[in-house]
C-alpha positions as a printed NumPy array, in Angstrom:
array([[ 41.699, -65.96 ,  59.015],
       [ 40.922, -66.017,  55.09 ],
       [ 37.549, -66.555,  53.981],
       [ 36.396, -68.091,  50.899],
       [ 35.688, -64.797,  49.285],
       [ 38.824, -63.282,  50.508],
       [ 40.816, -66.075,  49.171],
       [ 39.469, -66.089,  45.862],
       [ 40.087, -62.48 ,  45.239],
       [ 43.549, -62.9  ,  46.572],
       [ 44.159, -65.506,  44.056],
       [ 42.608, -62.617,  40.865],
       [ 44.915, -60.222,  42.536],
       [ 48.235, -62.366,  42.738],
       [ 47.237, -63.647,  38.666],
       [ 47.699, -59.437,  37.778],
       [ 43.564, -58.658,  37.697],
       [ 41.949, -55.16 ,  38.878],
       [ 38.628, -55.986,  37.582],
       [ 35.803, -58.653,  37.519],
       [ 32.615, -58.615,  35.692],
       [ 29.351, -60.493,  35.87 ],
       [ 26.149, -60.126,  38.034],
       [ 25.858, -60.823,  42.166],
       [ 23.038, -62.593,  43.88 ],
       [ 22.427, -61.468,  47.243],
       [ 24.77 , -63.981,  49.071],
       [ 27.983, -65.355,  48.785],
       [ 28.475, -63.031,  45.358],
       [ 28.375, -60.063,  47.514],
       [ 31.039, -61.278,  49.782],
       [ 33.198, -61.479,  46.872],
       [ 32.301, -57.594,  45.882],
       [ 32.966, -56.572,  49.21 ],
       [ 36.866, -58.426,  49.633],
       [ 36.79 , -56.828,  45.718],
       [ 36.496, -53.793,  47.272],
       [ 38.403, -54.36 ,  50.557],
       [ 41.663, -55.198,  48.035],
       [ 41.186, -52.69 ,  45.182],
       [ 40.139, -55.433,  42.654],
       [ 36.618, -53.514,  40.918],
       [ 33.72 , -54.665,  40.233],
       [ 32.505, -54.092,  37.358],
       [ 28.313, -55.159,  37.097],
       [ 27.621, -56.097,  33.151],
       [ 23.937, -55.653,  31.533],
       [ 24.243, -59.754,  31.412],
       [ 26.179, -62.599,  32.591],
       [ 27.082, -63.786,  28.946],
       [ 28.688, -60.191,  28.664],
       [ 30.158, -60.103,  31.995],
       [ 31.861, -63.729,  30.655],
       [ 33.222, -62.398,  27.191],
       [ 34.519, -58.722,  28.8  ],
       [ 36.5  , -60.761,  31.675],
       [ 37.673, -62.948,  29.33 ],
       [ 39.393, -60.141,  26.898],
       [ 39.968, -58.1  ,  30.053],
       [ 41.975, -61.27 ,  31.355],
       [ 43.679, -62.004,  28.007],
       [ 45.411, -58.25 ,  27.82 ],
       [ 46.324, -58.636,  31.145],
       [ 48.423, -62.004,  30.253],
       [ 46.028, -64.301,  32.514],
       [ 42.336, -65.375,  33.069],
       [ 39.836, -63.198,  33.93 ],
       [ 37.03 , -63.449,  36.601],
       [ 33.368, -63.642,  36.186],
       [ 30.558, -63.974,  38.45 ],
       [ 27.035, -65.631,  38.022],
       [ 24.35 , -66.534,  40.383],
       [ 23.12 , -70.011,  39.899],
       [ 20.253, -71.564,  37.795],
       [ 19.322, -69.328,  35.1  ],
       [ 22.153, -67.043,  35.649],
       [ 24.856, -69.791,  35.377],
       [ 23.187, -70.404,  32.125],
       [ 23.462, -67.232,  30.863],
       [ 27.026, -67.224,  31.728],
       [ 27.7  , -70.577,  30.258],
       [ 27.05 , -68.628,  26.673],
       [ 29.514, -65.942,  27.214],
       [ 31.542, -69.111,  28.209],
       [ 30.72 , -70.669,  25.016],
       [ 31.971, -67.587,  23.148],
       [ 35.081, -67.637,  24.802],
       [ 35.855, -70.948,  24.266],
       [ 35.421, -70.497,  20.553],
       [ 37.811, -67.285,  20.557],
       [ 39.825, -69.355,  22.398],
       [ 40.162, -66.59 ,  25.618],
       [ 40.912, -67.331,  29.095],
       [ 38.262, -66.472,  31.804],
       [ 37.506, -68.209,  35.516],
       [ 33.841, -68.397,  35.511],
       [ 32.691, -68.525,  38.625],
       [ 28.908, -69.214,  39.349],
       [ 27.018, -69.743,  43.151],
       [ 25.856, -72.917,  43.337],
       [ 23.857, -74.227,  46.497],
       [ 24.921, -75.843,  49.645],
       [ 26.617, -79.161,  49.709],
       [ 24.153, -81.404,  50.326],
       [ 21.351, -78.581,  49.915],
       [ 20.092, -79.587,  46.783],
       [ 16.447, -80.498,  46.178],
       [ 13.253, -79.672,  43.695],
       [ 13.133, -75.9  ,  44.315],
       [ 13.781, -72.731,  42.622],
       [ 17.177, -71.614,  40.745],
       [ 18.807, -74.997,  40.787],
       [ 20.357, -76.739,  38.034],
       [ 22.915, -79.307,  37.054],
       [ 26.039, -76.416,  35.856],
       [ 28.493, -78.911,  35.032],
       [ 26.043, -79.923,  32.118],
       [ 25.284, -76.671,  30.86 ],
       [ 29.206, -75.709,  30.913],
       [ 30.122, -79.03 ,  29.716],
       [ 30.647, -78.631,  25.958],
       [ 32.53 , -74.983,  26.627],
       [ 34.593, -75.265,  29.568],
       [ 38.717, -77.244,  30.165],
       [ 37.87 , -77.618,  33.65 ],
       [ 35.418, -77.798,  36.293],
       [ 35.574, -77.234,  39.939],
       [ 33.093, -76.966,  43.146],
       [ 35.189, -74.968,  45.907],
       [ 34.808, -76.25 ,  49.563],
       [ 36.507, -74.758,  52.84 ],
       [ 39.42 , -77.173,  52.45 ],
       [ 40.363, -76.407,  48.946],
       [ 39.52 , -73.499,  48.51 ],
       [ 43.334, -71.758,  47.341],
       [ 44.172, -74.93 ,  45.445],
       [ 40.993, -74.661,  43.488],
       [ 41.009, -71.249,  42.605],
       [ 45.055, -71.655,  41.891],
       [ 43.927, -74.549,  39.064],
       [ 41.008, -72.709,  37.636],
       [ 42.885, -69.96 ,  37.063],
       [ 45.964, -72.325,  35.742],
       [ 43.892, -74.401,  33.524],
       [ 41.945, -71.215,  31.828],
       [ 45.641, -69.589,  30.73 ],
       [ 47.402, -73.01 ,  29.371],
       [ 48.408, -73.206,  25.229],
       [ 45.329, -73.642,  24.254],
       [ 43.403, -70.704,  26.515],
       [ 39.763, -70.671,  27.189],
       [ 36.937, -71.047,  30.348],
       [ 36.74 , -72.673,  33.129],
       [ 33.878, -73.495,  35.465],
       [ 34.489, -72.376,  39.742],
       [ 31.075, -73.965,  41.582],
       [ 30.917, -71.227,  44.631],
       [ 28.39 , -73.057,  47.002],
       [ 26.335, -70.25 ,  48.317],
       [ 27.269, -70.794,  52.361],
       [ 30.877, -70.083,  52.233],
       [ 30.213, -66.083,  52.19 ],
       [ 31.901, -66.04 ,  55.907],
       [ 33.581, -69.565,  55.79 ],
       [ 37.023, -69.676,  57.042],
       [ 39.09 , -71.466,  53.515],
       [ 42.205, -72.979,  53.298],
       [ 44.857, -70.379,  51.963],
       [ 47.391, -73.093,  51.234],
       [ 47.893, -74.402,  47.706],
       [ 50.55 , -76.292,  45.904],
       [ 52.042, -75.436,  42.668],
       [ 51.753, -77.646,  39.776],
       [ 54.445, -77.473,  36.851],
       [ 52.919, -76.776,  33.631],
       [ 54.358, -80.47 ,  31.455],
       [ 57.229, -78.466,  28.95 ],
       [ 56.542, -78.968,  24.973],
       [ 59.064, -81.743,  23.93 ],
       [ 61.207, -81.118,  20.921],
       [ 60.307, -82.555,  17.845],
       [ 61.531, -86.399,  17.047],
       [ 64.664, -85.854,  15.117],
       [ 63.98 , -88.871,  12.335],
       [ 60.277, -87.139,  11.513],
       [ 61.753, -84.143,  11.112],
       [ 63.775, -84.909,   9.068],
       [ 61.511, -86.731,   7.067],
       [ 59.384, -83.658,   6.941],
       [ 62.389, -81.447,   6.081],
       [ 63.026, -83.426,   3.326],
       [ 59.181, -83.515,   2.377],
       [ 58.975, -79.99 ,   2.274],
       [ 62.389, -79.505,   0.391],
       [ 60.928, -81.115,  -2.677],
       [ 57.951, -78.69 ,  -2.895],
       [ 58.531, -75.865,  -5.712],
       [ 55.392, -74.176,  -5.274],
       [ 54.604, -74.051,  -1.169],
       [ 51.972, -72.708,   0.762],
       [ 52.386, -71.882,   4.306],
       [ 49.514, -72.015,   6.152],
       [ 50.89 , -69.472,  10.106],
       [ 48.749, -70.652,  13.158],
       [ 49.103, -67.902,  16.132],
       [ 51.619, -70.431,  17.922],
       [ 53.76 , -68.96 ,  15.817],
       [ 53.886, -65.52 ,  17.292],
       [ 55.783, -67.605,  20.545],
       [ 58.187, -69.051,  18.089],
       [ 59.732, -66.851,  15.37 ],
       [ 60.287, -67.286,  11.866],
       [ 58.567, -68.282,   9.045],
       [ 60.3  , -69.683,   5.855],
       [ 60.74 , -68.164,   3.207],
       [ 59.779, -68.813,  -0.504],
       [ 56.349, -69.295,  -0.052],
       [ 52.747, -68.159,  -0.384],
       [ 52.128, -67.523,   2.999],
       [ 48.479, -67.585,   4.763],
       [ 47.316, -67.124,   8.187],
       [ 44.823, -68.677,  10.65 ],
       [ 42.069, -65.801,  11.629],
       [ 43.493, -66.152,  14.977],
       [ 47.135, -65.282,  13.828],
       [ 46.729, -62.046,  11.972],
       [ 49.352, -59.918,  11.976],
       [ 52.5  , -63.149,  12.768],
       [ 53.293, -62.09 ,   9.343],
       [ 53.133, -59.195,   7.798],
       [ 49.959, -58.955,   5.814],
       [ 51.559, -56.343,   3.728],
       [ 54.894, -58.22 ,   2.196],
       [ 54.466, -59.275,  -0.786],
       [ 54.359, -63.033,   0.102],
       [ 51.549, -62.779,   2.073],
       [ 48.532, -64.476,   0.479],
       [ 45.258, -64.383,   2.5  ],
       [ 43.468, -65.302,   5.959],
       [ 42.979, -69.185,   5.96 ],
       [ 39.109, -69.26 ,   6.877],
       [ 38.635, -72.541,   5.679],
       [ 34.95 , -72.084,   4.561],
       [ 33.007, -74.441,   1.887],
       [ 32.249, -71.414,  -0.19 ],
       [ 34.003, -72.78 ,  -3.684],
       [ 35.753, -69.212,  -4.662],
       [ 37.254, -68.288,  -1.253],
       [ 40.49 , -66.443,  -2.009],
       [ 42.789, -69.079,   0.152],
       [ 41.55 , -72.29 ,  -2.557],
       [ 43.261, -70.401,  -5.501],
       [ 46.344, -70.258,  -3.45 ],
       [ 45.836, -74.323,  -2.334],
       [ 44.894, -75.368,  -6.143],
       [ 48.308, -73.749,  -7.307],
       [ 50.327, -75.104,  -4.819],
       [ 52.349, -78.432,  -4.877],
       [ 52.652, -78.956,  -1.281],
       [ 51.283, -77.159,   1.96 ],
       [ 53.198, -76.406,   5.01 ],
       [ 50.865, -75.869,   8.203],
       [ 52.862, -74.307,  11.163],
       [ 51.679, -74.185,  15.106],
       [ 47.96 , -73.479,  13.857],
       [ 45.106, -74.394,  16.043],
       [ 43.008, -77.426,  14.428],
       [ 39.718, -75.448,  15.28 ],
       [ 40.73 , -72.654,  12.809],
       [ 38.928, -73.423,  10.021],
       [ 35.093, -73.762,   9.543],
       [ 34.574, -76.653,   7.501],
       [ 36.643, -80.119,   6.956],
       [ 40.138, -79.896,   4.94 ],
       [ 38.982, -80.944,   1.726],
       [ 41.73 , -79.792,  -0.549],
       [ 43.782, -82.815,  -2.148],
       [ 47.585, -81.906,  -2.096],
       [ 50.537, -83.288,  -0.135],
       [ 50.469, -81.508,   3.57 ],
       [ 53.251, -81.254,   6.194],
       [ 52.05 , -80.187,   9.417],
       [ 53.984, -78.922,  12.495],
       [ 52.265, -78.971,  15.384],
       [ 53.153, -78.114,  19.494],
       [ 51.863, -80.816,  21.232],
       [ 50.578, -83.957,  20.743],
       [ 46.814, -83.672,  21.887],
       [ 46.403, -80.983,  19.599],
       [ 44.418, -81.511,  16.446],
       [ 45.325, -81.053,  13.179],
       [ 44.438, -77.898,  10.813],
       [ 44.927, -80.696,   8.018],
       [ 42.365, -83.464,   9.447],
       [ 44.459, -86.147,   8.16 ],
       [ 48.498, -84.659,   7.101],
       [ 50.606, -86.451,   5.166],
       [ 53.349, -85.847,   7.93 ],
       [ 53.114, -84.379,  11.227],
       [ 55.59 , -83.513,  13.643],
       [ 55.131, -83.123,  17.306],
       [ 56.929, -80.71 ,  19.224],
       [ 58.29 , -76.909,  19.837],
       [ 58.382, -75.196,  16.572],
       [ 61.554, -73.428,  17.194],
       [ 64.029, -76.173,  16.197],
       [ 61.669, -77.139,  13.326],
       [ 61.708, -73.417,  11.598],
       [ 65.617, -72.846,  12.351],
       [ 65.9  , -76.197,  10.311],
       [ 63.442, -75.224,   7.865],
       [ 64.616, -71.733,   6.968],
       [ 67.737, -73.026,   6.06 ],
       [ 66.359, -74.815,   2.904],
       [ 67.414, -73.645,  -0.209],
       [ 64.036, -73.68 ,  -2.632],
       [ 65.485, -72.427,  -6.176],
       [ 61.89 , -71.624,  -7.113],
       [ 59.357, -71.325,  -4.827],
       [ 55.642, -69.994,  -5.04 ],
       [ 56.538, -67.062,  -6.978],
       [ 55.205, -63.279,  -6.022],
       [ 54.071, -62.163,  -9.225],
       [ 51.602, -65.133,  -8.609],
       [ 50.478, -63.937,  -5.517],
       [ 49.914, -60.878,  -6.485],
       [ 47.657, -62.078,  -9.675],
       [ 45.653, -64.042,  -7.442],
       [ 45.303, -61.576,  -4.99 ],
       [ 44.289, -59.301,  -7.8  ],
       [ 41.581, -61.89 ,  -9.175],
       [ 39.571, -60.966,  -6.506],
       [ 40.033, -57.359,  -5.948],
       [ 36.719, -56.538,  -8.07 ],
       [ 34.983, -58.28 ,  -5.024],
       [ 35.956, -55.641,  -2.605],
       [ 35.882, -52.255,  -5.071],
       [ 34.057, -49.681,  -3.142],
       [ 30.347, -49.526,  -5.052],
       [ 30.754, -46.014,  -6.881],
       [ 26.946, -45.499,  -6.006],
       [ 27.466, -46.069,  -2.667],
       [ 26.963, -42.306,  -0.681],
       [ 28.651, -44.353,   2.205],
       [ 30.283, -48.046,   1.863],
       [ 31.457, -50.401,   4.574],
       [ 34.983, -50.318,   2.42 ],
       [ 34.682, -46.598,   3.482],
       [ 34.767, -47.277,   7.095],
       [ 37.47 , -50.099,   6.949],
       [ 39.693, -47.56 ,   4.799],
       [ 39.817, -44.694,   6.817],
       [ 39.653, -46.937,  10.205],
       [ 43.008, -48.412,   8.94 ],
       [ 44.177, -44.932,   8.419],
       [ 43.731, -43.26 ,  11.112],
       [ 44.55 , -46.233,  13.891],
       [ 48.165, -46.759,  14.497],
       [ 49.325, -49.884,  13.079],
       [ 49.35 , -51.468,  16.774],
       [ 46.078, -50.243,  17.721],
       [ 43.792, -52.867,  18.606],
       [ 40.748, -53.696,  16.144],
       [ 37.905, -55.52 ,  17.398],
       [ 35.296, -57.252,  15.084],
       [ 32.956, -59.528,  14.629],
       [ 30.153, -61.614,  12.242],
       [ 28.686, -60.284,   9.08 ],
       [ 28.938, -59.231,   5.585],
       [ 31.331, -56.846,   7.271],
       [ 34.29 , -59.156,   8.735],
       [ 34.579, -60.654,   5.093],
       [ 35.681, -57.218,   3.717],
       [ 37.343, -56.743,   7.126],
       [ 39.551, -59.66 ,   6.417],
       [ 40.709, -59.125,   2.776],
       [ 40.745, -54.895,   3.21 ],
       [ 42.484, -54.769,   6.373],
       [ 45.761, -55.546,   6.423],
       [ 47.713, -56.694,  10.287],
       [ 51.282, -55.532,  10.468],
       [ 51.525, -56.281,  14.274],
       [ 50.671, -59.8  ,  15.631],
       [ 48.342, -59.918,  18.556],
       [ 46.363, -56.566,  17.363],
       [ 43.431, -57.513,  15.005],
       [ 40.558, -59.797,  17.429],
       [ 37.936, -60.096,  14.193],
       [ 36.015, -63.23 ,  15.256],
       [ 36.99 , -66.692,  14.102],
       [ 35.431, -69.92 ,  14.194],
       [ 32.635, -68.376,  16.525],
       [ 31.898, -66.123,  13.733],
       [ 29.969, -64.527,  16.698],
       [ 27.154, -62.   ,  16.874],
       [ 27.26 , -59.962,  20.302],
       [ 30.823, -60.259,  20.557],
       [ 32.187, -56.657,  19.761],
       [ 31.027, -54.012,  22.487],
       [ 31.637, -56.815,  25.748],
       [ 35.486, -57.483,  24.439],
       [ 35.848, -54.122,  23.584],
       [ 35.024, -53.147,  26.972],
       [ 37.31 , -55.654,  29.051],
       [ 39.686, -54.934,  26.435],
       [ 39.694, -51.151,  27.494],
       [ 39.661, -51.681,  31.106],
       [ 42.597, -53.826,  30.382],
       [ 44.552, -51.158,  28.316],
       [ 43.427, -47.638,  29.221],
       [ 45.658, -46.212,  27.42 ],
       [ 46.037, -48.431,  24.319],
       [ 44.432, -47.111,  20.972],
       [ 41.5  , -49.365,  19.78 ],
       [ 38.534, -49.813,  17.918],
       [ 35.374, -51.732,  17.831],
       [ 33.245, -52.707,  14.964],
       [ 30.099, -54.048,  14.547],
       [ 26.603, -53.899,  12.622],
       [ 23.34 , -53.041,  13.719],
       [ 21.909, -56.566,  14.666],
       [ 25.053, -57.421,  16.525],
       [ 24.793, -54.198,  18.529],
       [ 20.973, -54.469,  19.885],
       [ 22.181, -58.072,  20.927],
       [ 24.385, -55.574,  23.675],
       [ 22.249, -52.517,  23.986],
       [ 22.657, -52.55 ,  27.97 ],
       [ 26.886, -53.046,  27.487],
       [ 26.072, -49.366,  26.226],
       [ 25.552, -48.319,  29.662],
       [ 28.365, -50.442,  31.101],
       [ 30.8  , -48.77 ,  28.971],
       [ 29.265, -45.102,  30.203],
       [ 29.666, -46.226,  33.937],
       [ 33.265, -48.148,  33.591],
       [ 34.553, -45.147,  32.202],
       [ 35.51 , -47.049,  29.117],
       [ 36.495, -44.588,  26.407],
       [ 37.015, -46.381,  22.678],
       [ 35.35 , -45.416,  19.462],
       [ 32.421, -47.991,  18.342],
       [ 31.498, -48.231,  14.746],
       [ 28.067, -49.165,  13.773],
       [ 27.426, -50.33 ,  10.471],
       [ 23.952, -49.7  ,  10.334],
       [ 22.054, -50.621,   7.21 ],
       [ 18.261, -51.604,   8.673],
       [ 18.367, -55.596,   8.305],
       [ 20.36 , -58.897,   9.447],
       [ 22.123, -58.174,   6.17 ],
       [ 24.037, -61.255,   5.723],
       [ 21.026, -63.987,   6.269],
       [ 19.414, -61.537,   3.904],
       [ 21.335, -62.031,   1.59 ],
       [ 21.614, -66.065,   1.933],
       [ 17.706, -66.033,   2.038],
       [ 18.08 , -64.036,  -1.412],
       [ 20.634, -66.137,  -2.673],
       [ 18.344, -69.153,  -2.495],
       [ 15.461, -67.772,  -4.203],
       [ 13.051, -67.44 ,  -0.777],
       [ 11.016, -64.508,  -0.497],
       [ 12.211, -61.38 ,   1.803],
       [ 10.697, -62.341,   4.884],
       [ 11.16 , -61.94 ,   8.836],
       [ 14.943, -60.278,   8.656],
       [ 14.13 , -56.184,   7.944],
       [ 15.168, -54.592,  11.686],
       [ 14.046, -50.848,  12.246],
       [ 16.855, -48.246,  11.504],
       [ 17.944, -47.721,  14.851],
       [ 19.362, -44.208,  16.216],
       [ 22.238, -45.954,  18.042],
       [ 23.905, -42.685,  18.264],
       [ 20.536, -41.516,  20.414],
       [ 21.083, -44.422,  22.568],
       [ 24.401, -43.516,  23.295],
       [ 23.64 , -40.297,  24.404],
       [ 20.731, -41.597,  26.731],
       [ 23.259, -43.757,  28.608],
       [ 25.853, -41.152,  28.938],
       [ 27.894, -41.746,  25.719],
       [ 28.762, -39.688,  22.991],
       [ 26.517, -40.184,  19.956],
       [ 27.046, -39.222,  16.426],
       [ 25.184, -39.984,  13.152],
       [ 27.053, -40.094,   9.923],
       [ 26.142, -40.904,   6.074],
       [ 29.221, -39.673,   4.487],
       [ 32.845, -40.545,   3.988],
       [ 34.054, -37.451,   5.264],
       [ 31.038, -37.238,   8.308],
       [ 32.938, -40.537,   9.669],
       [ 36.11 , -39.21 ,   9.159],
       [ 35.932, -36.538,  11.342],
       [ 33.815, -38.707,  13.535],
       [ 36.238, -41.193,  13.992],
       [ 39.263, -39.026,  14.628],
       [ 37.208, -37.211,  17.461],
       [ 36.195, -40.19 ,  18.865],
       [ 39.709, -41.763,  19.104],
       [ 40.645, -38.996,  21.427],
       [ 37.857, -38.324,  23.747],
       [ 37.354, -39.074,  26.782],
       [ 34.261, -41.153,  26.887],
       [ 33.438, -43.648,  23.875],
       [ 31.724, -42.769,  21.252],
       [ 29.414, -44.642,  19.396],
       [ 29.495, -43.296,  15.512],
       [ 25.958, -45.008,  13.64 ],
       [ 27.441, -45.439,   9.867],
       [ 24.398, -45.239,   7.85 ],
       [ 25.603, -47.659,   5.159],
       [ 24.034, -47.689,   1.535],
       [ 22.184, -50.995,   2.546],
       [ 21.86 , -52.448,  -1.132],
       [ 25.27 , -51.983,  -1.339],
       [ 26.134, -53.547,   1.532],
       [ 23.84 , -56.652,   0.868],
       [ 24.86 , -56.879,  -2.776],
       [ 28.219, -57.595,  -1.975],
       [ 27.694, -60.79 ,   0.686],
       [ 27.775, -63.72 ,  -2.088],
       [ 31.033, -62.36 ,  -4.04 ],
       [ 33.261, -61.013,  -0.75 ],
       [ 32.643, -64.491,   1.045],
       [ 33.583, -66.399,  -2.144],
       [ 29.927, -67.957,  -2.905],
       [ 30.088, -66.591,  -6.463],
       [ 32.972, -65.409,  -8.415]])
C-alpha cells in the first residue's frame, strides 16, 4: 500500500530531489514530512511560503528538475503563489504543492479560497490530486514544471488524503521533439542575413543546448543567457535588457547595425516592446514561443542546430567590426568609473567579487542600482553561472535562491548579492540558512535607503520623501541567528571579508557600508536614463 503522501515523495525522489521547502499545516502536510523523512528526502521549513517557493525552485533547477514546495491553503497558498510568481518570471521549475480542502468540503468558513485563481497568471499547469491519480498527477506536475520553457506548477493536495491509499501507477507521456526548421525559410533567412555587413546578434539561453554562434558580429545576450558567449571576446557587445531608457548601451549597438540576428532567445527577455526600426531575422525553437522581436522580418521555426551549422558557414567580408565595439563599449565606461570619493563603491564589491570567485562560481543577484553595474562590470565566461534577475527585476529574490541553490550544490563556489531593502524583505531566510547548514558568502550593499526609487523620485523633481530605511546592522542579525556577521567600509575590509567567507563553514553575511551618495548618484547614468 502507497499513500498519497508516500507517493508524492516517491515521485521528488525518482525526479533526483533530497530537499523540499515551504511551511506544513497540521494535516495532510505533515504526512508528507513524515514519508520525507521515512525516504531521506529533508525538509527544509522556510521563514515564508513565497521563500520556500523561490529556494525549491533554484534548489530544483541545479538539480536538473523541479523542485517541491509546500503551502497550507487560503492565505498560505497565497503567499506561495508569489514565490510562484517569481519563479515564473526567472523562468525556474518548482511543483508547488498547496492543501486544499476535501472534495466536496468546501463552504463559507475559514482558510478557503479559490487557488487556481490566485496561481492563475504564474503557473503552466494546474492539478487537484485524488486517490486515483495520484502518481499520474504528480508524474505531470513535475513534467510540465521542467519542459523548454521551465517554470511553476500548481499540485491541489486535498487535506483528507494524509492516510489515503493512491494509485502508484502512472503512464509516461513523450515530451513532442522540436521539428527542424522548414528548409525554404531558411534559406530565405540565410540569404537575409548574408546581405547584412554590419550584424548584431542578439544569444537567447536556448543557445547554451545548441552550440555555436556566428561569427562576424556584435554579439549581445539575453539576461537569462549570460555567459553562452564569452562576455570577454572582443565581439561581445552588451546584455540585451531591452529597457525604454533612451541611452542603454545595447541601442548604440542596434542604431549601428544594418540587420539583427535574434537566436533561441526567450520573447519575455526584454522589459519593454521592440521598438528599434532595422531589418530582424529571428530563429526561434518552437512555434508557440514568442518572439524577442514582437513582429521579425523573418522567423524560422525549429532546432537551432541545423540553422547555426548553416549560418556559420557564411562568408561576411565585413562584418560589425571590433574596433567599433570596443568604441561603443568605451562610450559608456565613464558611467561605471568607480567615484574617486567614494571610501567604499558598489564597483568595489563587484571588482574584487569577480576576482576572487572562480570563473564558474555561481553569482546570484538581484534588483537595484546595483544589478545595472552588475551587468556591464561583471563579465560571464561560463554559461549557466551568473542568475542576476531578469524580467522580474525582483526584490527578495537573492538570499531564498541562494539558499536552494546551496543545498543543491554543497560544494559549488557561489555568491549572493543584494542591497539593504531587498535583504529585510528575507530577514527570517537568515535563520533558514543558519539551520540548513547553508554555507555561501552574502553581500549586503547597505547604503540606508530604497536607493534606486530614490533616485527616480529625484530624477523627477519630487521632494525626498517616504524612501530613507534605518542603517541596519545586518551583520548583528547574522550573528543573532547563528551566522557569521561582519561589518565593512573599506575596499580592503571586504576583501578580506569576502575571501574568509568563501571558505567557512557557515555563511557569512558581510554588511558593505556603501558611500550612499555615490551609490544614488550613479542610478540615472548606469541604467542609461541620461548620458
Amino acid at each position: 500500500m502507497h499513500t498519497v503522501p508516500e507517493i508524492l515523495i516517491e515521485r521528488a525522489q525518482a525526479e533526483g530531489l533530497g530537499h523540499f521547502f515551504g511551511l506544513p499545516s497540521s494535516g495532510v502536510l505533515l504526512e508528507l514530512l513524515e514519508a520525507g523523512r521515512r525516504c531521506g528526502v529533508d525538509f527544509v521549513s522556510s521563514a515564508h511560503e513565497s521563500s520556500g517557493a523561490i529556494s525549491a525552485a533554484y534548489y530544483g533547477y541545479f538539480k536538473g528538475c523541479a523542485g517541491l514546495a509546500i503551502g497550507i491553503q487560503g492565505p498560505g497558498a497565497g503567499n506561495m503563489a508569489s514565490g510562484a510568481v517569481n519563479a515564473q518570471y526567472e523562468r525556474k521549475p518548482v511543483v508547488c504543492v498547496c492543501e486544499c480542502p476535501a472534495a466536496g468540503d468546501y463552504g463559507n468558513w475559514g482558510q478557503q479560497g479559490d487557488h487556481r485563481a490566485m496561481f492563475k497568471s504564474a503557473v503552466r499547469a494546474r492539478w487537484r490530486i485524488d486517490a486515483e491519480n495520484t502518481a499520474q498527477a504528480a508524474y505531470e506536475a513535475f513534467r510540465q514544471a521542467g519542459q523548454l520553457r521551465l517554470g511553476p506548477v500548481l499540485l491541489e493536495l486535498p487535506r483528507n488524503l494524509g492516510q489515503s491509499e493512491g494509485n502508484a501507477t502512472w503512464t509516461p507521456v513523450a515530451d513532442v521533439p522540436l521539428t527542424d526548421p522548414d528548409p525554404r525559410a531558411l534559406d530565405a533567412l540565410v540569404e537575409m542575413v548574408a546581405s547584412f555587413r554590419r550584424p548584431v546578434i542578439i544569444a537567447g539561453d536556448d543557445v547554451r543546448r545548441a552550440g555555436l554562434i556566428p561569427q562576424l558580429a556584435a554579439v549581445l545576450v539575453t539576461m537569462d543567457a549570460r555567459g553562452v558567449y564569452d562576455e570577454t571576446d572582443p565581439r561581445f557587445g552588451c546584455v540585451y535588457i531591452g529597457t525604454q531608457p533612451p541611452h542603454a548601451l545595447y541601442r548604440s549597438f542596434l542604431q549601428e547595425a544594418d540587420g539583427v540576428l535574434i537566436v533561441g532567445a526567450d520573447g519575455r527577455m526584454k522589459e519593454a516592446r521592440w521598438d528599434v526600426d532595422v531589418p530582424v531575422a529571428e530563429l526561434v525553437v518552437a512555434a508557440e514561443f514568442p518572439a524577442l522581436s514582437d513582429a521579425p522580418w523573418l522567423r524560422v521555426d525549429g532546432c537551432l542546430a541545423p540553422s547555426l551549422a548553416r549560418l556559420a558557414a557564411l562568408d561576411n567580408e565585413k562584418g560589425f567590426p571590433v574596433e567599433q565595439i570596443a568604441e561603443l563599449r568605451r562610450g559608456v565606461h565613464s558611467r561605471f568609473v568607480r567615484p574617486a570619493e567614494a571610501r567604499l563603491a558598489v564597483n568595489d564589491l563587484i571588482a574584487i567579487a569577480r576576482e576572487q570567485l572562480p570563473a564558474d562560481g555561481l553569482v546570484f543577484a538581484e534588483t537595484g542600482v546595483f544589478q545595472s553595474i552588475l551587468e556591464h562590470s561583471w563579465p560571464v565566461r561560463v554559461p549557466d553561472t551568473f542568475f542576476g534577475s531578469t524580467v522580474g527585476r525582483t526584490m527578495g529574490l537573492t538570499i531564498p535562491a541562494l539558499l536552494g541553490a546551496r543545498l543543491a550544490c554543497p560544494q559549488r563556489p557561489m555568491l549572493g548579492f543584494t542591497t539593504d531593502g531587498s535583504a529585510l524583505m528575507r530577514l527570517g531566510d537568515l535563520e533558514t540558512m543558519a539551520r540548513a547548514g547553508a554555507a555561501a558568502p552574502l553581500i549586503v550593499a547597505n547604503d540606508g535607503a530604497l536607493g534606486t526609487i530614490r533616485a527616480q523620485q529625484r530624477y523627477k523633481g519630487l521632494d525626498d520623501y517616504g524612501l530613507a530605511l534605518s542603517m541596519v546592522d545586518f551583520a548583528a542579525v547574522a550573528q543573532a541567528v547563528g551566522l557569521h556577521g561582519v561589518r565593512v567600509d573599506t575596499p580592503e575590509g571586504f576583501a578580506v571579508a569576502l575571501r574568509e567567507a568563501l571558505v567557512a563553514e557557515r555563511a557569512t553575511v558581510i554588511d558593505a557600508r556603501v558611500d550612499p551618495q555615490a551609490y544614488r548618484d550613479s542610478f540615472m547614468a548606469t541604467t542609461g536614463i541620461v548620458p
